[in-house]
C-alpha distance (Angstrom), angle and dihedral (degrees) to the residues before:
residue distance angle dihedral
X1 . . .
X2 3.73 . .
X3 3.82 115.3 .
X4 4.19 121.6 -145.4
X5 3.29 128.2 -171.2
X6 3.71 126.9 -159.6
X7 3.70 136.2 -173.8
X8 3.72 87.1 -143.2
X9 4.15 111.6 4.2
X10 3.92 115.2 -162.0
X11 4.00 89.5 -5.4
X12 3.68 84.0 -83.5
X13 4.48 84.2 154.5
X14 3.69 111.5 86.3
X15 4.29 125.3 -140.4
X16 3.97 81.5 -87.1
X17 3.23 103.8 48.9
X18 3.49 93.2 66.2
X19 4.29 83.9 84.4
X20 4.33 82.2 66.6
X21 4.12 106.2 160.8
X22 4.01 83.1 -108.1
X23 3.54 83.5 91.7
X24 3.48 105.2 72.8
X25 3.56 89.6 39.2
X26 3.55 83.8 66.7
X27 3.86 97.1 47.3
X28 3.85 88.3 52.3
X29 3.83 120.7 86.4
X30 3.67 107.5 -112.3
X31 3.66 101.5 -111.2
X32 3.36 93.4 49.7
X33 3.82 120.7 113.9
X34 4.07 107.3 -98.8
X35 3.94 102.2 -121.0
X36 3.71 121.4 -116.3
X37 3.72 93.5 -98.6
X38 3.99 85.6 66.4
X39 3.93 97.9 66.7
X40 4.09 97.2 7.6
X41 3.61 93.8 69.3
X42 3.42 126.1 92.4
X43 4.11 119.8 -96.3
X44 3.64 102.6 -69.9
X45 3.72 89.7 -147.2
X46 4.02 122.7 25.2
X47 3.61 155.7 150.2
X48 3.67 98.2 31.3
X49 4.09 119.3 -167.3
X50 4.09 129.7 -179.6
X51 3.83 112.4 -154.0
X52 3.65 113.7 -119.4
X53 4.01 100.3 -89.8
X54 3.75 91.3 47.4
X55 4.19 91.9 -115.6
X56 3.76 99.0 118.3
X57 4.11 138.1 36.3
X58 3.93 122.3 -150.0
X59 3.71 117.2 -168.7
X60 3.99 134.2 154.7
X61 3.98 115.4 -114.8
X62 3.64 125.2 -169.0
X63 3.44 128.0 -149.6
X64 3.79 115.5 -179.1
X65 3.54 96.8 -30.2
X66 3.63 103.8 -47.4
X67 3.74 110.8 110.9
X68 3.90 121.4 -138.6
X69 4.22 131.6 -166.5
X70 3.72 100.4 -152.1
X71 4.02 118.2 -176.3
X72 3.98 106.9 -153.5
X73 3.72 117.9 -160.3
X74 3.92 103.7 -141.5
X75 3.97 92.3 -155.1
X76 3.63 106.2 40.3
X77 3.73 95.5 30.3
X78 3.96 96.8 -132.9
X79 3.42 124.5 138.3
X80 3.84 123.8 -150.3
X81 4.48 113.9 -156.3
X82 4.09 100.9 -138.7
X83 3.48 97.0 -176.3
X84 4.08 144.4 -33.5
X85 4.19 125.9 -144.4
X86 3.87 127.9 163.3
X87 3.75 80.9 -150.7
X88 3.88 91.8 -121.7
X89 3.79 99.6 114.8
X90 3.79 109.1 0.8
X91 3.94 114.5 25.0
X92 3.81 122.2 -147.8
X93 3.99 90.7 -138.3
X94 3.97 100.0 -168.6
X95 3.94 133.8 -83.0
X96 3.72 146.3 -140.7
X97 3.84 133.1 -139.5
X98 4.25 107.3 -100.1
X99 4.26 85.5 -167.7
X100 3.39 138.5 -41.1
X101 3.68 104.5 -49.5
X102 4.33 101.8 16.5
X103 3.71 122.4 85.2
X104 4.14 120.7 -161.1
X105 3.91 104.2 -152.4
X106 3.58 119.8 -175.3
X107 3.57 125.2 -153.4
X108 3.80 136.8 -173.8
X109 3.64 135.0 -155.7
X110 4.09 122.3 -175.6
X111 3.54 121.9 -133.8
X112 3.86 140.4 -167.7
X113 4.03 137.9 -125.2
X114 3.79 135.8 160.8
X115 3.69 77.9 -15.6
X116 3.38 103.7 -59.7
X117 3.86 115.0 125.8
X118 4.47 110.8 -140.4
X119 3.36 131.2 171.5
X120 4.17 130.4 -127.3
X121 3.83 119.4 -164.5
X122 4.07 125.7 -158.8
X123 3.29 130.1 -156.6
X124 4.06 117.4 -139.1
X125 4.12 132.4 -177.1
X126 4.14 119.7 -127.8
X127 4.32 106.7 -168.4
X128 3.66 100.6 -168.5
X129 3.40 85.4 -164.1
X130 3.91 113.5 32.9
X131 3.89 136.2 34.6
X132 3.78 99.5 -74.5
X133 3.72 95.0 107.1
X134 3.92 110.7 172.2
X135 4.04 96.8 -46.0
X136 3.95 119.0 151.7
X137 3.94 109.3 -79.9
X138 3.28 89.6 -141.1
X139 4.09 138.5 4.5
X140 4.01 134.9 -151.4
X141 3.45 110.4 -123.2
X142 3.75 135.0 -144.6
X143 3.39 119.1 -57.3
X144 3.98 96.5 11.9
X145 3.88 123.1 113.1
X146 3.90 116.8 -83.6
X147 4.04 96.6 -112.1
X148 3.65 121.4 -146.7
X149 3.60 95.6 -152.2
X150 3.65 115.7 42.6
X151 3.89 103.5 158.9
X152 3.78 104.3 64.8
X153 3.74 107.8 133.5
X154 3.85 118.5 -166.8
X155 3.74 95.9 -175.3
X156 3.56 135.1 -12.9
X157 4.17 86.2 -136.1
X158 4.04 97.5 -117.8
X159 4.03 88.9 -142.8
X160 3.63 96.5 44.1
X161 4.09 115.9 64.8
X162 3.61 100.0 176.5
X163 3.85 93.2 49.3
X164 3.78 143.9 64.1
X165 3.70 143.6 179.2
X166 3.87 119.7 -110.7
X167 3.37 133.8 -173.0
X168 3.71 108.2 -150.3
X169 4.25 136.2 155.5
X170 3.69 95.0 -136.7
X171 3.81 83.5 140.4
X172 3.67 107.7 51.3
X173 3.94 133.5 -18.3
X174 3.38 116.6 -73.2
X175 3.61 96.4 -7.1
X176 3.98 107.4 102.0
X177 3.42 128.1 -159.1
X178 4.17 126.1 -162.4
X179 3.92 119.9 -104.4
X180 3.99 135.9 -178.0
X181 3.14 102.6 -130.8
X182 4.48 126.8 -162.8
X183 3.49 101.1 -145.9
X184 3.80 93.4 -160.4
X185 3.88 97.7 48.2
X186 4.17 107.9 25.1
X187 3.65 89.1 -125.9
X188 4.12 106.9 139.2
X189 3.73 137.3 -178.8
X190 3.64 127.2 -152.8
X191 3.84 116.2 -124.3
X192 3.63 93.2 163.5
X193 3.46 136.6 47.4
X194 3.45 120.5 -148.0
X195 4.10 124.2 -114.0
X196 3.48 143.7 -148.5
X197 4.15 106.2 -84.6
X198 3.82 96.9 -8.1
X199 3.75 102.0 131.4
X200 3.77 98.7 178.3
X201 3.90 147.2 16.1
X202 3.77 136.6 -136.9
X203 3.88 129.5 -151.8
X204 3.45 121.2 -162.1
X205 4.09 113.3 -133.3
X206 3.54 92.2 -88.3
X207 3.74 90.3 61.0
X208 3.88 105.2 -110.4
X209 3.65 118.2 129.6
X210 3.82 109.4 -108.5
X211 3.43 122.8 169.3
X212 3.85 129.4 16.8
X213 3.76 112.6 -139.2
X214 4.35 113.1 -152.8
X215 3.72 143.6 164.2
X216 3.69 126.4 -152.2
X217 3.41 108.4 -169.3
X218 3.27 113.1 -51.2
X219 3.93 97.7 -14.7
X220 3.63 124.8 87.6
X221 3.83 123.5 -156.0
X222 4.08 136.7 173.6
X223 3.80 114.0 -149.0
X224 4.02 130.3 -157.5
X225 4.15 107.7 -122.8
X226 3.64 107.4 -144.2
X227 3.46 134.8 -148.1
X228 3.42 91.1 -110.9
X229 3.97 92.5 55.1
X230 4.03 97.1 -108.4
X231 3.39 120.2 110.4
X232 4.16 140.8 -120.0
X233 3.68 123.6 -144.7
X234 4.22 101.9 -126.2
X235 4.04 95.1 164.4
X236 3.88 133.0 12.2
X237 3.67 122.8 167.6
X238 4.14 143.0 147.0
X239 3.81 115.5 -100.1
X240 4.08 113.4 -90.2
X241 3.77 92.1 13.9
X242 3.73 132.6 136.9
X243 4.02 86.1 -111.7
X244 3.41 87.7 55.1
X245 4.24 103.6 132.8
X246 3.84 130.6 -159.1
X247 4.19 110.5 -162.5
X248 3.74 102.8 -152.3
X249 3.90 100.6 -173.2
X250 4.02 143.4 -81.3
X251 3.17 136.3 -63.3
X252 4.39 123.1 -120.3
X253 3.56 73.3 -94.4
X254 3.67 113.0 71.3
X255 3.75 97.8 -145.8
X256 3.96 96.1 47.6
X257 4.50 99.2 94.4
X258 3.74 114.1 -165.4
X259 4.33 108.6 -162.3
X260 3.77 131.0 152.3
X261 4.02 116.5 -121.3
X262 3.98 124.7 154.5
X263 3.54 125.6 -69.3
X264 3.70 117.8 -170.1
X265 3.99 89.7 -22.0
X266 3.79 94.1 -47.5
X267 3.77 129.9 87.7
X268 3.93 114.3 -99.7
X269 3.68 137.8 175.3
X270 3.39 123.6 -101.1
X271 3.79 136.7 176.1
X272 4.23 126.5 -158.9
X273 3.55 135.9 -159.1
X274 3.93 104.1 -127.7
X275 4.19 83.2 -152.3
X276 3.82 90.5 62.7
X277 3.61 112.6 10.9
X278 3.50 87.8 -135.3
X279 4.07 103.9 142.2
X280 4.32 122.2 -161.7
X281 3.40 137.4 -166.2
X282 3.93 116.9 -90.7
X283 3.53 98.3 172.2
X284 4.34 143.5 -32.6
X285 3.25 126.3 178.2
X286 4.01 106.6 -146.0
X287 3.99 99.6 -145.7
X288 3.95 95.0 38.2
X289 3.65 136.4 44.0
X290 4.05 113.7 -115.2
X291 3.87 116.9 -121.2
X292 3.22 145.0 153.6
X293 4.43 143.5 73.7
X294 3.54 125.4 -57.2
X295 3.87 125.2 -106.2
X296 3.43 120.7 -132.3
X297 4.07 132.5 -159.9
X298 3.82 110.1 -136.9
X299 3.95 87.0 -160.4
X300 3.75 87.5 65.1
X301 3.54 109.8 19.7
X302 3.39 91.1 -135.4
X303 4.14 138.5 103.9
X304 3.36 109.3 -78.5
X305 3.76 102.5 176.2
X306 3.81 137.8 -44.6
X307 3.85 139.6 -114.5
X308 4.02 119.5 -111.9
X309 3.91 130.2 163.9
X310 3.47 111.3 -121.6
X311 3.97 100.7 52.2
X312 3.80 132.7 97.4
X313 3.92 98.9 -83.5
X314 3.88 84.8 -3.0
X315 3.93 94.4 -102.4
X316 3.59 129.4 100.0
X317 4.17 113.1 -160.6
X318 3.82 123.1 -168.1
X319 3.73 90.6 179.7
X320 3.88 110.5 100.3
X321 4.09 93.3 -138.8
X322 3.79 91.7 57.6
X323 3.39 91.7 41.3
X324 3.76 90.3 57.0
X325 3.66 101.0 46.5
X326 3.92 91.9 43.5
X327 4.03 94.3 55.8
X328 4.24 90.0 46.7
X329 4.14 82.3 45.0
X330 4.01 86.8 51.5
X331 4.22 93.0 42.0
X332 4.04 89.2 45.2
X333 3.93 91.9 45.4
X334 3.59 107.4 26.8
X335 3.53 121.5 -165.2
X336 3.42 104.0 9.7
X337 4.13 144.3 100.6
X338 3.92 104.3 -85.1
X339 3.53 117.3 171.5
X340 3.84 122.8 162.4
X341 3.88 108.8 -134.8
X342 3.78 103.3 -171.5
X343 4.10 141.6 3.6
X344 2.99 135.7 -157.3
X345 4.05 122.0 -106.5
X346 3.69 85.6 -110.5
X347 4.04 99.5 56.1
X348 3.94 86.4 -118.6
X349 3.84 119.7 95.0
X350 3.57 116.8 27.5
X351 4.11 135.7 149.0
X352 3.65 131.6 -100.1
X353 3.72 122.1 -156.9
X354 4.00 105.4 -167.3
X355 3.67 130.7 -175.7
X356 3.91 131.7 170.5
X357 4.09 137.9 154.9
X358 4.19 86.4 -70.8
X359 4.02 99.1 42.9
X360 3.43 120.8 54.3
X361 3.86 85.4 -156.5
X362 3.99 134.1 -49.6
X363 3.81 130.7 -179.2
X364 3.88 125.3 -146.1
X365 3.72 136.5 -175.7
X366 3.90 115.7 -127.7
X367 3.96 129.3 -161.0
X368 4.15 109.2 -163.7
X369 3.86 93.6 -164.6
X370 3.61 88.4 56.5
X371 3.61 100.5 35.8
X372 3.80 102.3 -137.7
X373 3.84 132.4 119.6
X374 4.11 110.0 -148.9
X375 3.88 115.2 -150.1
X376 3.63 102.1 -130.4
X377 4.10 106.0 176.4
X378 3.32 146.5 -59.2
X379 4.14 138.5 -109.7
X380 3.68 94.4 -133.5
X381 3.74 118.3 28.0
X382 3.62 104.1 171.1
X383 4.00 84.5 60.9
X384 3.27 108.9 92.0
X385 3.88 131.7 178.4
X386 3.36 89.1 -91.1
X387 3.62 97.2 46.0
X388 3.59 94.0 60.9
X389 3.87 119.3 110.5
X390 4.16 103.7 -163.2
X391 3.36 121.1 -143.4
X392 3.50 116.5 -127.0
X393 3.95 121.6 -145.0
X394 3.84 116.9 -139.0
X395 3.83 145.5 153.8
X396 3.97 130.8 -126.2
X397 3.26 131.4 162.4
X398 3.69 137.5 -118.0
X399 4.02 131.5 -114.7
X400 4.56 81.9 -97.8
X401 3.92 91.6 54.3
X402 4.13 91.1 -100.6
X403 3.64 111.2 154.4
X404 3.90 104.6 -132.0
X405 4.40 128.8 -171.0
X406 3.58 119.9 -131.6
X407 3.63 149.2 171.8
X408 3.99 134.9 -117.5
X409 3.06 130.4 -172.3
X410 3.92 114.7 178.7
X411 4.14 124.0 -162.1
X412 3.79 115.8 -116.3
X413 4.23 92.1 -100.1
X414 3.56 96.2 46.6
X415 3.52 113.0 150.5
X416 3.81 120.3 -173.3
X417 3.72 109.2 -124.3
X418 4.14 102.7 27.4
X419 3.62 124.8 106.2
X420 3.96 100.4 -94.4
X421 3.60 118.1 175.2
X422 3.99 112.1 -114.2
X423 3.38 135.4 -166.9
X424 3.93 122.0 -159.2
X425 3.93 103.8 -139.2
X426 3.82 109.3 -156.4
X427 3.55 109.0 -169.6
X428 4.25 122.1 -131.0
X429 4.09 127.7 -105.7
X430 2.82 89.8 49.6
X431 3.77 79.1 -131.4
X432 3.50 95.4 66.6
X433 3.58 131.3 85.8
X434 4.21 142.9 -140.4
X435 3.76 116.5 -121.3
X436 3.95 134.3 178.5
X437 3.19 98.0 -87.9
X438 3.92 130.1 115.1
X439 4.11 112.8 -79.6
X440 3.49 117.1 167.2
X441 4.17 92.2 -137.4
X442 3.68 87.2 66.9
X443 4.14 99.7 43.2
X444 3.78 100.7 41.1
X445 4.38 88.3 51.7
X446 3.53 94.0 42.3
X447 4.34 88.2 43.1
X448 3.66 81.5 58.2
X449 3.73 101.2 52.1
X450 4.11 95.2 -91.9
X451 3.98 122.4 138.6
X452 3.52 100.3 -140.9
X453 4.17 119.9 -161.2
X454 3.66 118.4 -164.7
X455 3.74 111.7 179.7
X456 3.73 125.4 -179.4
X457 4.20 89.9 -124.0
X458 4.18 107.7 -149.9
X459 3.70 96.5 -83.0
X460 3.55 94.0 62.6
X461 4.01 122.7 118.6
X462 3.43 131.4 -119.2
X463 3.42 96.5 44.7
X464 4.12 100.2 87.9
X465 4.17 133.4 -67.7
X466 3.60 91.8 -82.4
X467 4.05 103.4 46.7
X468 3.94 82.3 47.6
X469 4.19 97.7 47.9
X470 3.66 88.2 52.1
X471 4.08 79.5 81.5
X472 4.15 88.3 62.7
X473 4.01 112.6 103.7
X474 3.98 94.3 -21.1
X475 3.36 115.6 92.0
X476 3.89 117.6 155.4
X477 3.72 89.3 11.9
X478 4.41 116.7 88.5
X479 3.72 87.8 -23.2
X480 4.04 85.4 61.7
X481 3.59 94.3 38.7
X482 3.33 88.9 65.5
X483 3.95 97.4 62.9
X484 3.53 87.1 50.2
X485 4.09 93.6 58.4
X486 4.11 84.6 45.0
X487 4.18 80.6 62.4
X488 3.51 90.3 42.5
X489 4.16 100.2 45.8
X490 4.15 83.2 50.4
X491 3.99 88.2 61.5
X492 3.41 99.5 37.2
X493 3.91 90.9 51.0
X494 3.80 101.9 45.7
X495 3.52 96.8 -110.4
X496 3.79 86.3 114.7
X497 3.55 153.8 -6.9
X498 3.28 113.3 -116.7
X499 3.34 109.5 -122.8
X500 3.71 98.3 72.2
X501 3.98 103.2 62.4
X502 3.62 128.3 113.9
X503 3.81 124.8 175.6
X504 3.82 121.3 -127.2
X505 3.71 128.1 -175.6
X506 4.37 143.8 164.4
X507 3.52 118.4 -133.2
X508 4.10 105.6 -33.0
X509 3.85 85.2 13.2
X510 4.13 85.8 55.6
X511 4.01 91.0 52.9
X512 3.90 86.3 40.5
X513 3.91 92.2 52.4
X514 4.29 91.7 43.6
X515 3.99 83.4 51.4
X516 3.72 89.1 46.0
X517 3.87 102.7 65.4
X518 4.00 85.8 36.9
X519 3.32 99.8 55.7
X520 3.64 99.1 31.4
X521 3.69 124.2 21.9
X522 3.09 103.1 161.7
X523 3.46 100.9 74.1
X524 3.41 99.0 29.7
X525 3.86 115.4 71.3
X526 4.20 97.8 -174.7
X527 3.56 136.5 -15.3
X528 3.85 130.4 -139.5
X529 4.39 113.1 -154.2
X530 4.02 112.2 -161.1
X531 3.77 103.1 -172.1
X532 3.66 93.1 -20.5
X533 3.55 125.8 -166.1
X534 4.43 101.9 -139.8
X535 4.04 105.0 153.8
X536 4.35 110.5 50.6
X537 3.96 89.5 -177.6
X538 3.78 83.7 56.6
X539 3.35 86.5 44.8
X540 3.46 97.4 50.8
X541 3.80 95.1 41.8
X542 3.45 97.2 62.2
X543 3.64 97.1 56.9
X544 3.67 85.1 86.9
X545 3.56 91.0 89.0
X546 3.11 103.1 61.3
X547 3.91 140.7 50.0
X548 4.01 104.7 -105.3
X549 4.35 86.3 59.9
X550 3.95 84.8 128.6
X551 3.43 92.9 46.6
X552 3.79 97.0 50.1
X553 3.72 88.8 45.7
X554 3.87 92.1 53.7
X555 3.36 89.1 52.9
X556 3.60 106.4 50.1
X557 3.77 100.4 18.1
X558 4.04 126.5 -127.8
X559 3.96 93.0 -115.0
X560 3.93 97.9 124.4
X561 3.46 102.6 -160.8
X562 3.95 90.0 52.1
X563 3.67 93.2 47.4
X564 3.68 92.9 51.4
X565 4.37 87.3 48.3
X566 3.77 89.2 59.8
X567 4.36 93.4 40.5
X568 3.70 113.7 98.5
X569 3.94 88.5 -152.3
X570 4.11 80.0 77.7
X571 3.71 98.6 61.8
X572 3.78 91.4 45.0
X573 4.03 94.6 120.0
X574 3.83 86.0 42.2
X575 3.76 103.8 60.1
X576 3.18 114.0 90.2
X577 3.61 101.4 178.3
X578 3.76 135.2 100.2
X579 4.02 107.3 -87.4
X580 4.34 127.8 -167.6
X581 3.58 118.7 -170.8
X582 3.26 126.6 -166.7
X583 3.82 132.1 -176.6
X584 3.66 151.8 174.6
X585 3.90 113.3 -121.9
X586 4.14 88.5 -145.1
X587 3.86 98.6 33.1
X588 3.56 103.2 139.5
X589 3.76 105.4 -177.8
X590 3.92 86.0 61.9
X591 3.50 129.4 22.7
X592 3.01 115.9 -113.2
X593 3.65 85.1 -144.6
X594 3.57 84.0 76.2
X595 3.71 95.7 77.0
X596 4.36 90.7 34.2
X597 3.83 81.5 60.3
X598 3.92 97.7 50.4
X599 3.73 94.2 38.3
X600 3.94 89.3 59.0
X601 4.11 94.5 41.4
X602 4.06 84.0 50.4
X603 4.04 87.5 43.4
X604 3.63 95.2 48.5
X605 3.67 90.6 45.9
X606 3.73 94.4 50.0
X607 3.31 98.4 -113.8
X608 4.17 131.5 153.7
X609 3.83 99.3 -103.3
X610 3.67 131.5 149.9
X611 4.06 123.7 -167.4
X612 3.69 125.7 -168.4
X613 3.61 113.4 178.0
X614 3.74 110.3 -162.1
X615 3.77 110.2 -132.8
X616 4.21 108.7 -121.9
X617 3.66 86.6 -6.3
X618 3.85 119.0 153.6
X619 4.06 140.4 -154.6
X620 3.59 101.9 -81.1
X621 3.79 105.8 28.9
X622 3.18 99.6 -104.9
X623 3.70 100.0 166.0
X624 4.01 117.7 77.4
X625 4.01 95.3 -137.0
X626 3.45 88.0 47.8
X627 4.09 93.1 45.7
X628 3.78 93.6 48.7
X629 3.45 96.9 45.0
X630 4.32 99.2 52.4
X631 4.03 81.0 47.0
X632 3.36 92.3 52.6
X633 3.45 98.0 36.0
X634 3.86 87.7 52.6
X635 3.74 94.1 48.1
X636 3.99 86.4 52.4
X637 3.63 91.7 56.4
X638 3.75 98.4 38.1
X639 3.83 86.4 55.6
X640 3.54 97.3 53.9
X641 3.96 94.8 53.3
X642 3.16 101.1 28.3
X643 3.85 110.1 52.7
């Protein structure tokens, strides 16, 4: 396979592109730190999708913050604007090729009652090449319930391009039932009717609903529709327990099931014949659990491997073709993250996204017949080779002789030995987990001089059913411990002093980094709190208002006096270390009440607290002001007590 690169392949840049943030790389002296614009931004290219025949490329471009779906016609060269958001009000929330000319883009806004922040998504129809420009795909009508979600798509009914599946609660909240829907004319037929606690529905790839998924309470279940209309129980199991089973999808045959279950005490795939019920092994991985969506070959309709974390290029094919293609991709980009995100119908174009410890991630378009691989763009242009900071993977092991992963990322002038200001980077969920690849937290601290630490705390998935229920009921007890052995295996291995670490952290991380300088001081100098969680019985309060309450409650427990214990709001008078909190007026996964509360407690106590509450802002940053800003906000304030 021949590779090309291009400074701009197929004239895929538009007029204003030409202003890329490559240009004040160039105007910057080489050594000089890149600026938080540089890896704060958000991707300048993203999200790219080939239609089905392989005749036209949509992909999302951002210039200066504002966000743009572009379709690009590969023959003719014309491009076609869909839509634009700064994802501040209304959020362009990603999209998915209907046929060869018809886009589905979903969008989501985020509302407010009784102060309790929600979100409602849309669905809307792009025709490159009719009138359909961006109307609603499909509408409530009089009379019917106001849905929150209207852009669930079940299947997008292979032998059917003008209609889709969509699982919708027209009917009655949270209850869904199944329509047809015309995506050019808003006309719909129900196929399903909707059922007590069934929250969801699956189609098999042929487009007939299968298998209605449900939760009652605090138990989940999967049932088998029959032809007759009844149902079969295939899965039942309590919320966070080891029965606890994921169903992936179906096979080109509609009785082969592909779910996740444990294995050994680690998640594995597994597929089942809906004849028999007899389940087998597809594939476990005996030190890691297996995660992740199944890949699909449009040449044969069938499964043709699935995605999981801790693999080269984090899929594993058994289909020849994709085999094939993925060892050239590996010989023609060696040593790098290569993962092919979309084919063609054909088998012959299709897009590679690639990422390794010199790209901080670049997407190209491939033809097989003609052997080449086109350099399209790249998410971060400003970071080049030598701007990248890799992450290093090791182990260390906690105060109870647990072996834990982590993540470090050095600066370019490290020196083993010195006094380098650190940060320990606990990641959100907490039932989520860091990997190597490129985050922009890591890169723009370690671009300005910044050890950064990111270890997967016990707690963490991926690692097994027990590592990850170590999260249930016990926040800032082992799970915290843990971040304070990450400060202490930093000292005792040179990589720093001691007495110039602070502990920064996102969601979970925030609430980990407020528990850090409460619980332990000493080693932690400051702490920084991005949409930080700091009151549990809060927490767990507001769960009333929504439809997981049990859930919630499982998880945290409703013992009071516990919940307070493990609440940084508690230790407010106690902490005695610098605190910034920052906070997303419209962030509804935490409150941001959460950090209004702690920022008064830390006020009233006389503490050194700052608060900036980011106007619209959401959960996850999504808006570039508001991205640059808490990095550079947190860089301030790292700067001050750390150097």
């Amino acid at each position: 396979m021949k590779a090309r690169f291009l400074l701009a392949p197929l004239a895929l840049i538009s007029q204003w592109m030409l202003t890329t943030p490559a240009t004040a790389a160039e105007a910057s002296a080489a050594t000089a730190p890149l600026s938080v614009e540089s890896y704060g931004s958000l991707p300048f290219l993203s999200q790219f999708d080939l239609s089905p025949d392989g005749q036209r490329l949509a992909y999302v471009q951002n210039q200066h913050g504002q966000l743009t779906l572009v379709v690009y016609d590969l023959n003719t060269k014309q491009r076609d604007y869909v839509v634009q958001s700064d994802n501040l009000k209304v959020f362009f929330n990603g999209y998915e090729w209907a046929n060869n000319h018809t886009l589905l883009v979903h969008v989501r806004d985020v509302r407010g009652e009784w102060g309790v922040s929600y979100n409602i998504t849309r669905l809307m129809t792009y025709d490159v090449t009719g009138d359909r420009k961006l109307e609603l795909t499909v509408k409530q009508r009089d009379g019917e319930h106001v849905a929150q979600f209207q852009d669930n798509i079940i299947s997008l009914l292979p032998d059917d391009p003008d209609h889709v599946l969509m699982s919708i609660d027209y009917d009655l909240a949270t209850q869904p039932s199944v329509y047809k829907v015309d995506i050019y004319s808003n006309s719909r037929e129900q196929v399903q009717r909707n059922t007590p606690y069934v929250i969801d529905w699956i189609a098999d790839r042929q487009g007939k609903v299968r298998i209605a998924e449900g939760r009652d309470e605090t138990t989940y279940f999967y049932d088998l529709m029959k032809d007759d209309n009844t149902r079969e129980r295939l899965f039942e199991f309590e919320a966070f327990s080891p029965e606890t089973v994921d169903v992936k999808g179906f096979g080109k045959d509609p009785n082969i099931l592909y779910f996740t279950a444990l294995h050994e005490g680690k998640d594995a795939l597994f597929q089942m014949d809906l004849t028999t019920r007899k389940r087998q092994l597809v594939y476990a991985d005996g030190k890691y659990d297996v995660a992740g969506n199944l890949l699909y070959s449009d040449q044969t309709g069938d499964v043709a491997g699935f995605m999981t974390t801790n693999v080269k290029d984090s899929r594993v094919y058994w289909d020849a073709n994709f085999q094939k293609l993925q060892k050239a991709l590996t010989k023609a980009i060696p040593d790098a993250y290569n993962a092919v995100m979309d084919m063609s119908q054909d088998g012959n174009k299709y897009l590679l996204y690639s990422e390794s410890a010199e790209d901080s991630g670049s997407y190209f378009i491939g033809d097989r017949k003609a052997g080449q691989l086109v350099y399209i763009g790249s998410r971060y242009p400003d970071v080049t080779p030598e701007k990248m900071h890799n992450k290093h993977k090791l182990t260390f092991k906690a105060r109870d002789g647990l072996e834990l992963e982590a993540y470090l990322t050095l600066p370019a002038d490290f020196k083993k030995g010195a006094a380098a200001p650190t940060i320990v980077l606990p990641h959100g969920g907490p039932m989520s987990r860091d990997d190597d690849s490129f985050d922009y937290w890591s890169q723009y601290f370690a671009e300005q001089g910044y050890i950064v630490f990111q270890p997967n705390f016990r707690g963490s998935v991926g690692y097994g059913y027990d590592f990850a229920m170590a999260a249930m009921q016990k926040w800032g007890q082992e799970m915290q411990d843990d971040l304070q052995d990450a400060a202490h295996y930093l000292v005792d291995n040179q990589y720093t002093d001691g007495q110039h670490t602070c502990i920064v952290g996102a969601s979970y991380g925030g609430y980990a980094a407020l528990m850090g300088v409460a619980k332990y001081p000493q080693d932690f100098k400051c702490a920084a709190s991005f949409g930080g969680v700091s009151d549990l019985a809060y927490l767990v309060s507001q769960a009333r208002f929504f439809t997981n309450a049990d859930v919630v409650r499982k998880q945290f427990g409703r013992d009071a006096e516990k919940l307070d214990a493990a609440s940084p709001i508690t230790y407010a008078k106690q902490i005695n270390r610098p605190v910034l909190l920052i906070h997303g007026s419209d962030d509804n996964v935490v409150s941001v009440k959460h950090s209004k509360y702690m920022d008064s407690a830390l006020e009233s106590a006389d503490k050194d607290v700052q608060f900036i509450e980011l106007e619209y802002g959401d959960h996850h940053l999504s808006n570039q002001e508001h991205r640059l800003k808490t990095l550079a906000a947190i860089k301030s304030f790292l700067d001050k007590n750390l150097h």
